[in-house]
Biopython code that builds the backbone (N, CA, C, O; Angstrom):
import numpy as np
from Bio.PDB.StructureBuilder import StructureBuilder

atoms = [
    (1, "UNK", "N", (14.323, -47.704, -60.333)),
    (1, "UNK", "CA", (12.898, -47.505, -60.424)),
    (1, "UNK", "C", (12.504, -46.378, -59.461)),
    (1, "UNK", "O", (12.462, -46.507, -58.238)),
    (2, "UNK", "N", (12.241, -45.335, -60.096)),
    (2, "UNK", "CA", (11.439, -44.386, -59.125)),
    (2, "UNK", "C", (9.640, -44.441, -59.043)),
    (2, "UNK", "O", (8.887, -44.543, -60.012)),
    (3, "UNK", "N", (9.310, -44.357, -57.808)),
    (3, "UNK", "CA", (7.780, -44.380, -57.628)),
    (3, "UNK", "C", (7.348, -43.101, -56.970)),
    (3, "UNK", "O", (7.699, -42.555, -55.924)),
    (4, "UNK", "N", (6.393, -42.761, -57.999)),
    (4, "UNK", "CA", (5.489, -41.265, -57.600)),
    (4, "UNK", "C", (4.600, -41.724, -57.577)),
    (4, "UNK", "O", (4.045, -42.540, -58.314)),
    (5, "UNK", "N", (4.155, -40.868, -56.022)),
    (5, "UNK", "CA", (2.457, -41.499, -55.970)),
    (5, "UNK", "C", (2.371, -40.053, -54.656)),
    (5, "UNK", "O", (2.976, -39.614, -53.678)),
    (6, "UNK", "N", (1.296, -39.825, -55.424)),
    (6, "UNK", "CA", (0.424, -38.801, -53.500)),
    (6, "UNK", "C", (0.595, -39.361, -52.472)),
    (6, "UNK", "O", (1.277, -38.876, -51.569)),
    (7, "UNK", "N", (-0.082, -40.673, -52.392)),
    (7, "UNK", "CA", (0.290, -41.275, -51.203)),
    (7, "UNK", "C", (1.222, -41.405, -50.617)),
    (7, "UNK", "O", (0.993, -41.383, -49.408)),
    (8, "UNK", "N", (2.650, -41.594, -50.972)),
    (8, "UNK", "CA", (3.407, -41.902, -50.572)),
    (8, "UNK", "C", (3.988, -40.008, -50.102)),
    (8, "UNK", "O", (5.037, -40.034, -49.457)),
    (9, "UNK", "N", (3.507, -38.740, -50.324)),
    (9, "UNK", "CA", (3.745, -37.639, -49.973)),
    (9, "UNK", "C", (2.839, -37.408, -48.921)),
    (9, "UNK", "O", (2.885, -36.296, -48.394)),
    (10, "UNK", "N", (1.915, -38.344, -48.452)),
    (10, "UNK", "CA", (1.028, -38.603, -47.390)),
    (10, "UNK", "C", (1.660, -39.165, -46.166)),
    (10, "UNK", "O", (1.462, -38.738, -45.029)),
    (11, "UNK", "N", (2.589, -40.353, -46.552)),
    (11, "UNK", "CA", (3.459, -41.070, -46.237)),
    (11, "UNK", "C", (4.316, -40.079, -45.456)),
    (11, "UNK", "O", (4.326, -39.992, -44.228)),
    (12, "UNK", "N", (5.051, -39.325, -46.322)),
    (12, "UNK", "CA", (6.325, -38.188, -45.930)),
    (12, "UNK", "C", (5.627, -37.265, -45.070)),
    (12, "UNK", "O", (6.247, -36.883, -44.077)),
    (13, "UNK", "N", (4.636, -36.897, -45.228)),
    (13, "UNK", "CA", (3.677, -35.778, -44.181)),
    (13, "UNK", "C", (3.705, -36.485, -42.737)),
    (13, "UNK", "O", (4.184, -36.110, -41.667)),
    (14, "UNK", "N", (3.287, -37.190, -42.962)),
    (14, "UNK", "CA", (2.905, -38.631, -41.399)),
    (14, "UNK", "C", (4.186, -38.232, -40.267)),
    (14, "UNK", "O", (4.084, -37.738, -39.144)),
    (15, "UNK", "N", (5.256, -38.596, -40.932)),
    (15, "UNK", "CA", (6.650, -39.087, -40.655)),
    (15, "UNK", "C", (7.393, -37.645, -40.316)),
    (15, "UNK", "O", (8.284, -37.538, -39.474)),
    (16, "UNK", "N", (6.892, -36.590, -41.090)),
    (16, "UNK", "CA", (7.514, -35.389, -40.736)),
    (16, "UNK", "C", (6.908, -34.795, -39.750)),
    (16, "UNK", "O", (7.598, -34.279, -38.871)),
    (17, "UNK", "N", (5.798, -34.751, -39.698)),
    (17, "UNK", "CA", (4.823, -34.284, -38.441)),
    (17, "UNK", "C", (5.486, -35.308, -36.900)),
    (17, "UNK", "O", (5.912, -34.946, -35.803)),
    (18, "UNK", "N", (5.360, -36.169, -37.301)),
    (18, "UNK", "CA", (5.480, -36.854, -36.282)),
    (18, "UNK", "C", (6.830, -38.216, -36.538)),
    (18, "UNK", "O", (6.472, -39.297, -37.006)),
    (19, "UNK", "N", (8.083, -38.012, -36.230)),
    (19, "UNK", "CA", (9.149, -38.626, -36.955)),
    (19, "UNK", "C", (9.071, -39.931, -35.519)),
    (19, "UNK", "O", (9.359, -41.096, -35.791)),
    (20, "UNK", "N", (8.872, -39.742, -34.814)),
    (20, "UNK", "CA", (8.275, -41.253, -33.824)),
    (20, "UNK", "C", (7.483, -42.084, -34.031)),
    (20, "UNK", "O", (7.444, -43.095, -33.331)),
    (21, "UNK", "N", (6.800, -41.916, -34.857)),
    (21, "UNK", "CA", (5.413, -42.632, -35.286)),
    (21, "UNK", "C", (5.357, -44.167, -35.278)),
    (21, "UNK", "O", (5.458, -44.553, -36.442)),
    (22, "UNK", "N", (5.285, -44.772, -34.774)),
    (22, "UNK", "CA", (5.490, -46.239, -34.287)),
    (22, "UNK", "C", (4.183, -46.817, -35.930)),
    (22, "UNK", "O", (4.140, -47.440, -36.991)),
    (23, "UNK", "N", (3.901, -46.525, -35.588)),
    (23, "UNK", "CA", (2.274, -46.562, -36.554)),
    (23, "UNK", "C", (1.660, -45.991, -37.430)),
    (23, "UNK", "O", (0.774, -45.244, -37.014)),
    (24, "UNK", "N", (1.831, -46.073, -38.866)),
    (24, "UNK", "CA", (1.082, -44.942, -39.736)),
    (24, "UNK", "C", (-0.134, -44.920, -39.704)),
    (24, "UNK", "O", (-0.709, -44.000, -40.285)),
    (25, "UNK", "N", (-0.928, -45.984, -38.976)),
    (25, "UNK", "CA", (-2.439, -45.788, -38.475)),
    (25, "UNK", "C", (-2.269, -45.077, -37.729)),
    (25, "UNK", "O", (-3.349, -44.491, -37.808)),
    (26, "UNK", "N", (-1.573, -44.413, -36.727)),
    (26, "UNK", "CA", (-1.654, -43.351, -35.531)),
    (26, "UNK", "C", (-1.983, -42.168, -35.812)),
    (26, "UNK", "O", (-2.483, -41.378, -35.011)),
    (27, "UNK", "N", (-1.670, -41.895, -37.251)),
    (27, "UNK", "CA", (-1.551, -40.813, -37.667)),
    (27, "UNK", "C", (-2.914, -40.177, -37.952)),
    (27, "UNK", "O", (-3.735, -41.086, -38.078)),
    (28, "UNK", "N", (-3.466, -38.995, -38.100)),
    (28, "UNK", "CA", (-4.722, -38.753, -38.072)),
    (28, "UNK", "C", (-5.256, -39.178, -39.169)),
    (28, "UNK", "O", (-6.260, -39.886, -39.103)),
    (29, "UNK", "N", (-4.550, -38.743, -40.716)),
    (29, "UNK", "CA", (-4.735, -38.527, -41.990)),
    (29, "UNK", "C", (-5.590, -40.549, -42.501)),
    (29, "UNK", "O", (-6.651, -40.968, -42.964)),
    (30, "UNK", "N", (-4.068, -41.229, -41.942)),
    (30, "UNK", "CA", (-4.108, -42.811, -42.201)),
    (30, "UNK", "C", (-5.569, -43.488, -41.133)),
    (30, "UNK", "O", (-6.119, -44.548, -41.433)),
    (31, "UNK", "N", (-5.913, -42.809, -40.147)),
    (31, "UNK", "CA", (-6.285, -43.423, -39.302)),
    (31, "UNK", "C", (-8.126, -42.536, -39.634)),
    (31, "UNK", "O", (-9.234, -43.050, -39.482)),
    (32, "UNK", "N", (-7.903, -41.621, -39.937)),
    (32, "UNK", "CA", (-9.229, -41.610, -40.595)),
    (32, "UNK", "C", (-9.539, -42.497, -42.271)),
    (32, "UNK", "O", (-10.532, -42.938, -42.849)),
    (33, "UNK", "N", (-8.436, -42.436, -42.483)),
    (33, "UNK", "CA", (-8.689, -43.908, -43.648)),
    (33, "UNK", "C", (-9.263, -45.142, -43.510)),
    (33, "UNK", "O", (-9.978, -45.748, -44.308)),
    (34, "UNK", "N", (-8.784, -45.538, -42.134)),
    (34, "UNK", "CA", (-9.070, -46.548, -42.002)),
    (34, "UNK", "C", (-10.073, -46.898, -41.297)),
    (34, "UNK", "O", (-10.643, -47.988, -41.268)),
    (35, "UNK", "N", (-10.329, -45.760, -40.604)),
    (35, "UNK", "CA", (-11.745, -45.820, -39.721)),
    (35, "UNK", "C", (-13.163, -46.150, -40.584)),
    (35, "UNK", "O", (-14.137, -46.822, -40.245)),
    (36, "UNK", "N", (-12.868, -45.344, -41.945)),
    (36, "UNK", "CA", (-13.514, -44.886, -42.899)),
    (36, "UNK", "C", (-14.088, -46.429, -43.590)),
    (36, "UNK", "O", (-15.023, -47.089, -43.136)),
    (37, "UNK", "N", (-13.545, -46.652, -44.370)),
    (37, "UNK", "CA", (-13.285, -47.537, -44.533)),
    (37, "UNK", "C", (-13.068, -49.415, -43.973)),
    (37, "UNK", "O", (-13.080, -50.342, -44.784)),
    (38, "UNK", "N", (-12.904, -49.578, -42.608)),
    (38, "UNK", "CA", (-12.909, -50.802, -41.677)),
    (38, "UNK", "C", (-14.044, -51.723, -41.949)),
    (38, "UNK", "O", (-13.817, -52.900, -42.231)),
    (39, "UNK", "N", (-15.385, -51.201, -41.873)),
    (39, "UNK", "CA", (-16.876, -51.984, -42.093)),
    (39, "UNK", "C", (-16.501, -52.378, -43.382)),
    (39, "UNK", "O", (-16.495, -53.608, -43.413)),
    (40, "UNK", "N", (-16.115, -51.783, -44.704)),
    (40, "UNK", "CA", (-16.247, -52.483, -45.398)),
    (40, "UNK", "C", (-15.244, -53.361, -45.982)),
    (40, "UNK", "O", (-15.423, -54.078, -46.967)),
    (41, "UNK", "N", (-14.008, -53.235, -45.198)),
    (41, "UNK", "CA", (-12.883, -53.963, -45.417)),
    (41, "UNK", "C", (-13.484, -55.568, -45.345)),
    (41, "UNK", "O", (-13.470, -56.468, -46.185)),
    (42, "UNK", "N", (-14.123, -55.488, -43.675)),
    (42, "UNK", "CA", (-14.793, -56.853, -42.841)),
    (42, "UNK", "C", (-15.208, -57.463, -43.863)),
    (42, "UNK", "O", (-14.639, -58.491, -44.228)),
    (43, "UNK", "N", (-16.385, -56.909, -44.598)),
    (43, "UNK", "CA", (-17.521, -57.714, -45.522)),
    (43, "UNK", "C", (-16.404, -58.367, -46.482)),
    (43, "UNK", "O", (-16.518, -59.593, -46.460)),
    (44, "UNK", "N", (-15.218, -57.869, -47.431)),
    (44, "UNK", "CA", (-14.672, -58.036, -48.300)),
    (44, "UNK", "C", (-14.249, -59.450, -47.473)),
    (44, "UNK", "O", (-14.829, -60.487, -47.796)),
    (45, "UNK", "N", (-13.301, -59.476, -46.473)),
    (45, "UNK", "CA", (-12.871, -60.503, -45.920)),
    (45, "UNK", "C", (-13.569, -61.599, -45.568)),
    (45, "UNK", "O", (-13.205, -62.732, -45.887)),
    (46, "UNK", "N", (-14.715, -61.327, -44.825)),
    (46, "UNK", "CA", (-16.018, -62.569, -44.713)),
    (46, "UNK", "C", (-16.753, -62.836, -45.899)),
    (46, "UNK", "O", (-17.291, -63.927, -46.085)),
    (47, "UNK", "N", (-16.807, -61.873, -46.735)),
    (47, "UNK", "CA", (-17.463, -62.587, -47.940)),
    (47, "UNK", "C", (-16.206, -63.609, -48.805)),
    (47, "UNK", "O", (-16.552, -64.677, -49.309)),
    (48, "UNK", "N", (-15.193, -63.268, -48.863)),
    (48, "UNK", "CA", (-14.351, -64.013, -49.328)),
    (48, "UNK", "C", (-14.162, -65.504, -48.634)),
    (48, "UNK", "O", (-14.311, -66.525, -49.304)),
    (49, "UNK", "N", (-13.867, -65.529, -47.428)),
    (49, "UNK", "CA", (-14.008, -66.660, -46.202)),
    (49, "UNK", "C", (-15.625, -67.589, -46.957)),
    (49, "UNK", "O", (-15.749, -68.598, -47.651)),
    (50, "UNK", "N", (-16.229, -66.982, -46.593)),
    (50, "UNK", "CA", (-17.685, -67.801, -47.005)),
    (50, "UNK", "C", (-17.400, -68.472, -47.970)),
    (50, "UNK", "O", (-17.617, -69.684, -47.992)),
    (51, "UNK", "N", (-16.710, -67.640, -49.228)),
    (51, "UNK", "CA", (-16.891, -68.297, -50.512)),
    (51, "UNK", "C", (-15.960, -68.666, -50.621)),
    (51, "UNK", "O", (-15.717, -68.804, -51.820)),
    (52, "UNK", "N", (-14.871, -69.063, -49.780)),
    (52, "UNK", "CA", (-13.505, -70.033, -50.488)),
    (52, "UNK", "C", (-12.360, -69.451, -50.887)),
    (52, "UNK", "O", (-11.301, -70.015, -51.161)),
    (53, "UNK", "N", (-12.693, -67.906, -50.917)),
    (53, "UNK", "CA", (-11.468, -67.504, -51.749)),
    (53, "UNK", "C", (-10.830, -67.003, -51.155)),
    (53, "UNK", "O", (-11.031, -65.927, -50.592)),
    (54, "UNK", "N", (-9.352, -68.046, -51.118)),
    (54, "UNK", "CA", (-8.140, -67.301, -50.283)),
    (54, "UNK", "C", (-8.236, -65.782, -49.948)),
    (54, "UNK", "O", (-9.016, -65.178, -50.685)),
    (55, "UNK", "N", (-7.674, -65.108, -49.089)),
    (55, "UNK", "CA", (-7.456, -63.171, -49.263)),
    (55, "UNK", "C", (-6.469, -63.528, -48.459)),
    (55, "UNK", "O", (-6.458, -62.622, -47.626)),
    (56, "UNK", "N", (-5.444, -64.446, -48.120)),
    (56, "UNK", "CA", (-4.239, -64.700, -46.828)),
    (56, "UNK", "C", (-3.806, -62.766, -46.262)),
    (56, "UNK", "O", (-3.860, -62.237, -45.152)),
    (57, "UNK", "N", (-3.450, -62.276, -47.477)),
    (57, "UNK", "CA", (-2.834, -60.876, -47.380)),
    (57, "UNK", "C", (-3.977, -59.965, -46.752)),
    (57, "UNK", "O", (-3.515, -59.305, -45.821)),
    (58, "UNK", "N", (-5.189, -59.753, -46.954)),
    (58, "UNK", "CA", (-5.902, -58.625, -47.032)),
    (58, "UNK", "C", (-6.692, -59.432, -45.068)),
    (58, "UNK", "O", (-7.219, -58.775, -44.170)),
    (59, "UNK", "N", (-6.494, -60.570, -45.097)),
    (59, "UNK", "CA", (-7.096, -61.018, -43.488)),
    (59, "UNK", "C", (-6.085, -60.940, -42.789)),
    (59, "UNK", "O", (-6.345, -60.731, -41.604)),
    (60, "UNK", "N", (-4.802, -61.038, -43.087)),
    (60, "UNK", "CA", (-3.735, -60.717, -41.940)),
    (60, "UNK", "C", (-3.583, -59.669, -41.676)),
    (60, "UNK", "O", (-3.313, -59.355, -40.517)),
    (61, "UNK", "N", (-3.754, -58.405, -43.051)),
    (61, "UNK", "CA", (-3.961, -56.834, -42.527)),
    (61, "UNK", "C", (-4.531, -56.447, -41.444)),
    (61, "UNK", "O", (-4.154, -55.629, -40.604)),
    (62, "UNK", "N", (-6.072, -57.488, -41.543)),
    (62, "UNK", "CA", (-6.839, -56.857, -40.686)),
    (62, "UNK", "C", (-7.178, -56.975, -39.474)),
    (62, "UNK", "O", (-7.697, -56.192, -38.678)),
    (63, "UNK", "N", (-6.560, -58.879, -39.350)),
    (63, "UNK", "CA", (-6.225, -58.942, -37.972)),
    (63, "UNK", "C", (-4.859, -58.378, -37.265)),
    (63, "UNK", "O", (-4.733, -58.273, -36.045)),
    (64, "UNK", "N", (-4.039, -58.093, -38.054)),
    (64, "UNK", "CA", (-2.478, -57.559, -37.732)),
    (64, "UNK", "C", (-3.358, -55.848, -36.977)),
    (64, "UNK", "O", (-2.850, -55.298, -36.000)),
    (65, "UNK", "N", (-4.549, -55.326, -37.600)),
    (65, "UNK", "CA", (-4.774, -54.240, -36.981)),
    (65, "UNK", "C", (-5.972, -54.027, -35.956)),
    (65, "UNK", "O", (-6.189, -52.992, -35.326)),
    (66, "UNK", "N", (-6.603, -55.041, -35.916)),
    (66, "UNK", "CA", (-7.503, -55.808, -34.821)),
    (66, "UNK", "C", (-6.192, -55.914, -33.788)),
    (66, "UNK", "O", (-6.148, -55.044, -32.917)),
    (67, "UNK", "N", (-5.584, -56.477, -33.801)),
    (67, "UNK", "CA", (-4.745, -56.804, -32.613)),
    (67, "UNK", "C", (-3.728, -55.568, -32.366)),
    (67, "UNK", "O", (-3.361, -55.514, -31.192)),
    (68, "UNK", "N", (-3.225, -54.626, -33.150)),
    (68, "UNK", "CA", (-2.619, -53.716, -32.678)),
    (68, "UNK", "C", (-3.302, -52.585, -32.108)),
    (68, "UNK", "O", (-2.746, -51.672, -31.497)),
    (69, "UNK", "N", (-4.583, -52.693, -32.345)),
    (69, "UNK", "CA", (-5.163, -51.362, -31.554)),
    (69, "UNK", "C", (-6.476, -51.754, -30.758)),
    (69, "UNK", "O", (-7.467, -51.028, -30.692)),
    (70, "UNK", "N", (-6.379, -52.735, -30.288)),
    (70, "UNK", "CA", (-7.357, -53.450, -29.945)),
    (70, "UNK", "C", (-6.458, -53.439, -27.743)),
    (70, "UNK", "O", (-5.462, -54.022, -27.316)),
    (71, "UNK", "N", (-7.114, -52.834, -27.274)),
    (71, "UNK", "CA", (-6.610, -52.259, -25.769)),
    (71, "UNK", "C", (-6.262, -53.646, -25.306)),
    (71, "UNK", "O", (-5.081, -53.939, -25.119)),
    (72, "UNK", "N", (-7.293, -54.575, -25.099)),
    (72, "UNK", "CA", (-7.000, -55.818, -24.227)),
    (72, "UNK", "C", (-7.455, -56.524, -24.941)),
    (72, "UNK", "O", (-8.570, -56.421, -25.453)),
    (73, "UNK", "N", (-6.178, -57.890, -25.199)),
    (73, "UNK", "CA", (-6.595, -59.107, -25.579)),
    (73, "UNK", "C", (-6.394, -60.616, -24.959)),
    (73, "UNK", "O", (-5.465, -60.923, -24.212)),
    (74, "UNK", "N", (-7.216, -61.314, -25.311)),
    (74, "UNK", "CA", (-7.114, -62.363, -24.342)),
    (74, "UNK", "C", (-5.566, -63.175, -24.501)),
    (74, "UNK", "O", (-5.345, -64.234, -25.090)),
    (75, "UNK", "N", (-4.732, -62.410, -23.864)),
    (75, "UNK", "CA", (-3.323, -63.036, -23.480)),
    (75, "UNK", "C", (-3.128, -64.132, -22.520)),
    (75, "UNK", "O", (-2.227, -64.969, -22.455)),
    (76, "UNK", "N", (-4.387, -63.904, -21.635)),
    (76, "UNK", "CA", (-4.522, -65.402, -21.039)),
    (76, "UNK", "C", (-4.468, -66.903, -21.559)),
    (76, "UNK", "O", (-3.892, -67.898, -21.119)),
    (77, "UNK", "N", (-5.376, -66.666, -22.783)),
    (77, "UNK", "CA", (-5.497, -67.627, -23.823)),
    (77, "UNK", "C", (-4.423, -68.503, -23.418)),
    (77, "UNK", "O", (-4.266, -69.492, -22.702)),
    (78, "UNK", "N", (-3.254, -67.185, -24.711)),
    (78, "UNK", "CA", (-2.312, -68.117, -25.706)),
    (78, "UNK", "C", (-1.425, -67.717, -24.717)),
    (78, "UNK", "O", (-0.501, -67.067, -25.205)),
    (79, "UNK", "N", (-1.321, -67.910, -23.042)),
    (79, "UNK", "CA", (-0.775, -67.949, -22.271)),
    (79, "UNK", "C", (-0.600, -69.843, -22.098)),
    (79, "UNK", "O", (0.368, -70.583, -22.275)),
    (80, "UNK", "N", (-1.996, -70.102, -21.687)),
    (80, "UNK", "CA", (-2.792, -71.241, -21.628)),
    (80, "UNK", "C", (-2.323, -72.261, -22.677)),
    (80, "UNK", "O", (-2.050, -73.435, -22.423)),
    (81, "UNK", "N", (-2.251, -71.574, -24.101)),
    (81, "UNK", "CA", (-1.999, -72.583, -24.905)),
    (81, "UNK", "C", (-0.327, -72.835, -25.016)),
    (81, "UNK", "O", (0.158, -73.904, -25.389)),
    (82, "UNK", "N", (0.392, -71.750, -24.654)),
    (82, "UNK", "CA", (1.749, -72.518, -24.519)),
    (82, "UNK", "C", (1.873, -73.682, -23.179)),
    (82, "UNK", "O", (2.313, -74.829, -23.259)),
    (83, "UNK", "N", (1.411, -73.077, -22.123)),
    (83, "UNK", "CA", (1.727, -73.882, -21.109)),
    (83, "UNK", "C", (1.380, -75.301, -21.136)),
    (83, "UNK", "O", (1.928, -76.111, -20.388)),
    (84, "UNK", "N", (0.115, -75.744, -22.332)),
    (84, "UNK", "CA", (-0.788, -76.921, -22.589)),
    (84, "UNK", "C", (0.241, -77.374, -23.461)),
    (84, "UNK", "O", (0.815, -78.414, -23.139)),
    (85, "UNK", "N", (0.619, -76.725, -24.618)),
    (85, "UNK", "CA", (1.497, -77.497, -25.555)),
    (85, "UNK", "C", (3.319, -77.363, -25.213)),
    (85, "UNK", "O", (4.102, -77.832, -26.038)),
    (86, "UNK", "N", (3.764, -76.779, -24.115)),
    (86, "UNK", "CA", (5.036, -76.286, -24.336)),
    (86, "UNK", "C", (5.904, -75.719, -25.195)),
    (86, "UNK", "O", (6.664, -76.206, -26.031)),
    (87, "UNK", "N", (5.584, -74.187, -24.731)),
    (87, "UNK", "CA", (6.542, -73.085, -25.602)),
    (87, "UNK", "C", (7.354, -72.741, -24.922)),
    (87, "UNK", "O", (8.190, -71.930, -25.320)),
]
sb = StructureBuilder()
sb.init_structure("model")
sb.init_model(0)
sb.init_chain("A")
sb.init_seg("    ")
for serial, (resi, resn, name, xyz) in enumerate(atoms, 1):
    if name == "N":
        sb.init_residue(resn, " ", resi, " ")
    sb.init_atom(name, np.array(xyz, "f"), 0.0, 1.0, " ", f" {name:<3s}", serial, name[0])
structure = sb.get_structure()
């Protein structure tokens, strides 16, 4: 199976510019995507939440990127919560 898509020559741009790239959000191209775009990702996800309807995939995206670019998070917490439950 071969897959052609622009994106994915977006993909190859990212990676060639920058072959370290820990993050394809780092990248300017992806990361103005997503900037772009973020407000209304939210609504999609809370309106779904409100109304019941699973999105498992599209809310882990967004906390998977809430938490990766997000400077400080409360690590104290789920510091707290291992030490309460033993991890």
């Amino acid at each position: 199976c071969i897959i052609r898509s622009a994106f994915l020559g977006n993909i190859r741009d990212a990676y060639e510019a920058n072959p370290e790239l820990a993050f394809l959000g780092s990248d300017d191209y992806f990361k103005g995507i997503l900037q772009s775009s973020l407000v209304a990702w939210r609504k999609v996800a809370a309106k779904s939440l409100e109304a019941g309807i699973p999105m498992p995939c599209t809310t882990s995206a967004l906390t998977f990127l809430d938490g990766y670019t997000t400077a400080r998070l409360p690590a104290n917490l789920l510091q707290a919560q291992r030490d309460y439950f033993g991890a």
